[in-house]
C-alpha positions, -999 to +999 in steps of 0.1 A: -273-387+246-271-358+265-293-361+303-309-335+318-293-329+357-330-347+367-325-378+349-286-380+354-304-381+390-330-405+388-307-431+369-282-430+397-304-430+423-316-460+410-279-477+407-275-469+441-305-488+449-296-519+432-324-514+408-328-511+368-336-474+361-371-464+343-357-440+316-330-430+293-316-465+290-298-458+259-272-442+274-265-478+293-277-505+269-249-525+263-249-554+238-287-551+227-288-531+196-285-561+174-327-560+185-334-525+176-344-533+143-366-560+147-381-547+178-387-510+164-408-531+133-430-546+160-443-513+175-446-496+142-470-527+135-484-529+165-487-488+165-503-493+129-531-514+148-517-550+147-503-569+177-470-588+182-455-611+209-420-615+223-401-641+245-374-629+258-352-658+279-322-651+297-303-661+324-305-640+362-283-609+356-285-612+312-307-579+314-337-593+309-354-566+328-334-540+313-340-551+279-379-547+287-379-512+303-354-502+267-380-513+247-406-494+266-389-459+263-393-472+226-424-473+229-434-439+249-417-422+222-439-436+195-470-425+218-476-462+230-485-468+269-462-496+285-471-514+318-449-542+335-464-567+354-445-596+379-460-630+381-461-640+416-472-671+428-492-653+454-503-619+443-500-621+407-506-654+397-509-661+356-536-679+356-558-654+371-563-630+347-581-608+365-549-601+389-531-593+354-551-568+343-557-552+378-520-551+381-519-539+343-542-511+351-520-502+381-487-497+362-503-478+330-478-453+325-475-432+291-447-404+283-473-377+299-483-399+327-471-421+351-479-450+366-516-453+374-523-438+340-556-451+334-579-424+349-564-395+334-563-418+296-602-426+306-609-385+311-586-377+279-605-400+258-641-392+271-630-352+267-623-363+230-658-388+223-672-352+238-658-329+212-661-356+185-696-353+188-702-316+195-685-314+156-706-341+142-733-325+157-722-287+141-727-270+176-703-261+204-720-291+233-734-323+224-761-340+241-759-366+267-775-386+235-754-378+210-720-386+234-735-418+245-740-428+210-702-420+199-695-438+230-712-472+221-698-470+183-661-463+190-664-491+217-687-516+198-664-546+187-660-543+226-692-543+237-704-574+212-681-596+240-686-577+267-713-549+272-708-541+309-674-524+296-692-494+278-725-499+301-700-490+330-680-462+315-716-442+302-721-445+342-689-429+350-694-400+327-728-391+338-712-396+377-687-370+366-716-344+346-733-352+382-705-343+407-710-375+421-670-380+429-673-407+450-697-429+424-672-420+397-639-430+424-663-462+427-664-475+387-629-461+375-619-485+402-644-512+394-631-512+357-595-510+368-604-544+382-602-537+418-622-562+445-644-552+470-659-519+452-692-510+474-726-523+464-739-491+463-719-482+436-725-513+416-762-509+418-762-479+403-743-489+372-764-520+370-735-548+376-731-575+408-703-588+406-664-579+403-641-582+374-633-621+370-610-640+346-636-640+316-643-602+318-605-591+323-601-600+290-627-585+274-617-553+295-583-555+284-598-552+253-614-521+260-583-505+273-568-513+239-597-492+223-596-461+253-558-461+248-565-458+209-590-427+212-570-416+236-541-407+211-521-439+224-519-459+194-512-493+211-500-508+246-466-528+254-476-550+280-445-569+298-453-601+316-421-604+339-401-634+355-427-657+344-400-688+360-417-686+393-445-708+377-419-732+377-426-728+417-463-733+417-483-765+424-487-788+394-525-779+386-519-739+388-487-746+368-509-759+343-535-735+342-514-706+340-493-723+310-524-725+297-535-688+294-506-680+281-512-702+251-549-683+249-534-649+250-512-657+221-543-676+201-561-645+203-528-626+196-533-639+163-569-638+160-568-601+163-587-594+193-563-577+208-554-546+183-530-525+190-511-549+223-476-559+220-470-585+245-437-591+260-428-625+282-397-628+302-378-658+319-353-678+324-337-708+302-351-734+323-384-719+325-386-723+283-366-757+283-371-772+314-395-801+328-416-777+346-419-749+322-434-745+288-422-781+278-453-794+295-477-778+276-465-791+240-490-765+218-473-734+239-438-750+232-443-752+195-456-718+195-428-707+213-399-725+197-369-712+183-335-731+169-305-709+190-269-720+178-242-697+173-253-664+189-244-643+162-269-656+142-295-652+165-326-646+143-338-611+162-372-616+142-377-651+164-408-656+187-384-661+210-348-642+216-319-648+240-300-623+261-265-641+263-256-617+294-221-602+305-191-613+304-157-594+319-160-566+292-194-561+286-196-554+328-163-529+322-184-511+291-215-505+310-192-493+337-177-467+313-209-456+304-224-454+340-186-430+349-195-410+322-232-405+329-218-396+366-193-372+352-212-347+335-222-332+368-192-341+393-159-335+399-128-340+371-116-364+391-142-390+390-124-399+352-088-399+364-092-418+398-119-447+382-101-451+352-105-479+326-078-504+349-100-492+383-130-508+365-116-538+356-106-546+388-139-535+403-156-560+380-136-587+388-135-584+422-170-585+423-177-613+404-150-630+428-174-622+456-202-642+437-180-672+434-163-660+397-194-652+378-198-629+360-228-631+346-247-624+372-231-594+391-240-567+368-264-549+392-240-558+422-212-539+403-231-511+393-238-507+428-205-503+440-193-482+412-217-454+423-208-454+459-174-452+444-174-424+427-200-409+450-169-408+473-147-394+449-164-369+442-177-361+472-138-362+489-105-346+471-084-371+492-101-401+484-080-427+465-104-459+455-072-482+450-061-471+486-090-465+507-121-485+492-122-519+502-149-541+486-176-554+509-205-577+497-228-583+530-246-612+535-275-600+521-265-589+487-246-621+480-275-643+490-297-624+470-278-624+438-268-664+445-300-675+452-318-655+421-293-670+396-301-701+413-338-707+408-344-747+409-362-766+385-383-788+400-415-803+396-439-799+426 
């Protein structure tokens, strides 16, 4: 794949930074494309106006966060939106569905828009309902009538669960026909889920109170249908490093286990048209005493026989990342060096060759007590700021004058995410 100087940029930057890069992953993915097939058949269906789910369960450094962001650029390129959301016990807790969605809203991103994506989808598929009617009506405007109308149908298996979603959107457009910017700033907020929107605002759409766990699903729901008439067929929703529930008190454990077996009932009710949902975590967090094991219905939906990784069934609810080992971390490596030397100096091929990364990997993993598996992000690191330098000096010999250094920091981080405890609270 050949990168524009911009995103040759962007993906370095980010490996510099210790952090997995938002686009043009296929130049980097590295042991995943035995999921290609199964996963490109789940966003045709989901694109087609079905709905799909996905656990994905790997160990820290497998990829796991990688592998989501790969099948999002799949996605974008079918038209889809994406948004990636991290449970935290804090801030993002499962169980509060009204965090997810505000959180989802927030990191709505599309292949014309980036994150934040749900006002500019909201005017795109109002400016449509708009022209939609003007040609049902035969004449170049349609009335306030006749768009409020088109509104309520396209929106109606919506509305029969929960009216205040196209109630609060015909108050947005008639804010906007009104110049009122700082009523419509009010409810694209208030149906992004945000707390603490100004009574004033709510009064004059008619509502009281804020988006709470029962409405955030019936809004989610309406995003599914906005996205839709928006010309974005569907939405891949990732739900990432779900393990920290493992962390939680007992009863929130419990209730958050708990809406993820209701998602994936009404997964398969089809409520949810057009939403590919994507869950991500760790081996114990799927087969330990504190994760999905506790709530036996979400277990069974869930289970999946894993033997001999070759015959991983990639059509599964549930798929492994086995993670690197010594030459999977060299391959990426070759791929990142050649990524770099499009735009650099010759040398950055003869002076990091093939033996240079091998070494690099293995020192590495040395630094993080021999494995490998979770260093790949580490590595990756210091490979840039490798051939950063030998690029950016004709002198520079990495065998003579680079000595690896792994601070404090960087090991404990690495260590102590690969090292997330099982325990029950």
């Amino acid at each position: 794949m050949s990168l524009s100087p911009v995103r040759r940029r962007e993906i370095l930057q980010s490996l510099r930074q210790g952090t997995v890069p938002d686009g043009s992953l296929d130049v980097l993915a590295v042991g995943i494309d035995r999921f290609a097939t199964a996963i490109d058949e789940d966003l045709d269906a989901v694109a087609a106006g079905g709905s799909a789910f996905k656990a994905v369960r790997g160990e820290y450094g497998a990829g796991k966060t990688f592998f989501a962001r790969w099948v999002e650029q799949r996605a974008m390129r079918r038209g889809l939106a994406v948004a990636e959301v991290q449970i935290s016990e804090l801030e993002t807790p499962l169980h509060k569905l009204e965090t997810v969605y505000r959180r989802t809203i927030e990191e709505l991103r599309t292949a014309a828009f980036p994150k934040s994506a749900f006002r500019a989808v909201t005017d795109a598929w109002l400016y449509g309902i708009e022209e939609d009617a003007a040609d049902a009506a035969g004449a170049t405007e349609a009335s306030a009538e006749q768009v409020d109308s088109l509104l309520e149908q396209r929106l109606a298996a919506v509305a029969r669960q929960t009216p205040v979603y196209p109630m609060v959107l015909r108050r947005y457009r008639q804010a906007l026909e009104d110049g009122d910017a700082a009523l419509a700033d009010a409810l694209i907020a208030w149906l992004g889920g945000q707390p603490h929107v100004g009574a004033a605002a709510k009064r004059a759409a008619g509502i009281k109170q804020d988006v709470d766990h029962f409405l955030a699903m019936g809004f989610l729901q309406g995003l599914l249908a906005v996205l839709k008439g928006a010309r974005h067929p569907g939405l891949v929703l990732v739900i990432d490093e779900v393990e920290t529930l493992q962390r939680m008190r007992r009863d929130s454990r419990e209730k958050a286990l708990n809406a993820l077996r209701q998602w994936l009932d009404e997964l398969d009710s089809g409520r949810y048209p057009g939403l590919y949902l994507i869950v991500t975590g760790t081996p114990a967090f799927f087969d330990g005493r504190s994760g999905v094991q506790t709530l036996p219905p979400l277990a069974q939906r869930l289970h999946t026989d894993f033997g001999d990784p070759r015959f991983d069934n990639p059509r599964a609810p549930q798929i492994r990342l086995t993670g690197f080992d010594l030459d999977r971390l060299v391959e990426v490596g070759e791929r990142v060096r050649s990524v770099y030397a499009e735009g650099a100096s010759p040398r950055v091929l003869s002076a990091v060759d093939d033996a240079y990364l091998r070494d690099l990997a293995s020192a590495v993993a040395g630094e993080l007590g021999g494995r490998v598996g979770i260093s790949p992000r580490l590595f990756l690191k210091k490979l840039v700021d490798v051939l950063d330098r030998v690029d950016q000096f004709p002198d520079f010999d990495p065998r003579v004058d680079y000595t690896l250094q792994v601070g404090a920091g960087e090991r404990e981080e690495a260590l102590r995410a690969a090292s997330a405890d099982d325990v029950e609270l």
